[in-house]
C-alpha positions in Angstrom: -38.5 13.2 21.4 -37.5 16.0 19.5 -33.8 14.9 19.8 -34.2 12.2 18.2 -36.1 13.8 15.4 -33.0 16.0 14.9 -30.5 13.7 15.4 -32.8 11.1 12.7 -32.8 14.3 10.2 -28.6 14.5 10.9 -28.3 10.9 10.0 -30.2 11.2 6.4 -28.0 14.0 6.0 -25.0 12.5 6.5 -25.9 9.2 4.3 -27.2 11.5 1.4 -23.9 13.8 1.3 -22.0 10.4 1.4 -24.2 8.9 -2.0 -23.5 11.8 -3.3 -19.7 11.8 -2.7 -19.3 8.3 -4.4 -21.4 9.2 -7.4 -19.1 11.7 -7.9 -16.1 10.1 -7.5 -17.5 7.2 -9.7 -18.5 9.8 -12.7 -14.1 11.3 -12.4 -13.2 7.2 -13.0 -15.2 6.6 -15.6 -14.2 9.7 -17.5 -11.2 8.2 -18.5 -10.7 6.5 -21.8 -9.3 3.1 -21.6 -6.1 4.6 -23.5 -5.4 7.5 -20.9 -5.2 5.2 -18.2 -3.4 3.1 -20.0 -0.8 6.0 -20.9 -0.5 6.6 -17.3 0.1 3.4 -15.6 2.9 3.3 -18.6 4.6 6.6 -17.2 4.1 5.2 -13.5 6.0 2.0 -14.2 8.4 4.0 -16.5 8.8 6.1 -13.5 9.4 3.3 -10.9 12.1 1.6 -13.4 13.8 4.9 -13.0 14.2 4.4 -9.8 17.8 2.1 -8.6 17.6 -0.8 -6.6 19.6 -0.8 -3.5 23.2 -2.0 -3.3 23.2 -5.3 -1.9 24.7 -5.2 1.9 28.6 -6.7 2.2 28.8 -10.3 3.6 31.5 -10.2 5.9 34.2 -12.3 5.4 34.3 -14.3 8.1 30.9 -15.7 7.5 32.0 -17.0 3.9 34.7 -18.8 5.7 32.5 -20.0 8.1 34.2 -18.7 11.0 31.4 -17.6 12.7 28.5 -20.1 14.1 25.0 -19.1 15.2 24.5 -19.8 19.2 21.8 -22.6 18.3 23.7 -24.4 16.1 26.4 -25.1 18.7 23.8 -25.6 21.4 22.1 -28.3 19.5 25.4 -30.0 18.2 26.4 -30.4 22.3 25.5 -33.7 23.9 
């Protein structure tokens, strides 16, 4: 029985260092004036515009001629 006194006792623990966790994770976010966090999501989406997009891939040129034909297709088109 006294197992599960202990193991009760580790529980409430465990549940009260968690609350208490939150609450103070809650209390950092709401230190923040709306104009700092506006600020920085401007300098994170300055910071992704930065950022290049990737070169487009090369079509190959015998795909704009239409040389090539994808196996369904011509499976389909067979009678």
């Amino acid at each position: 029985m006294r197992a599960w006194k202990l193991l009760g006792l580790a529980g409430l623990a465990g549940v009260a260092a968690t609350g208490a966790v939150l609450a103070r994770n809650e209390r950092q976010r709401r230190a923040h004036t709306p104009e700092e966090i506006r600020a920085r999501l401007r300098e994170r989406h300055a910071a992704l515009a930065d950022v290049p997009e990737p070169a487009p891939v090369p079509v190959p040129v015998e795909e704009l001629a239409g040389g090539r034909r994808h196996a369904l297709a011509r499976l389909l088109r067979r009678r």
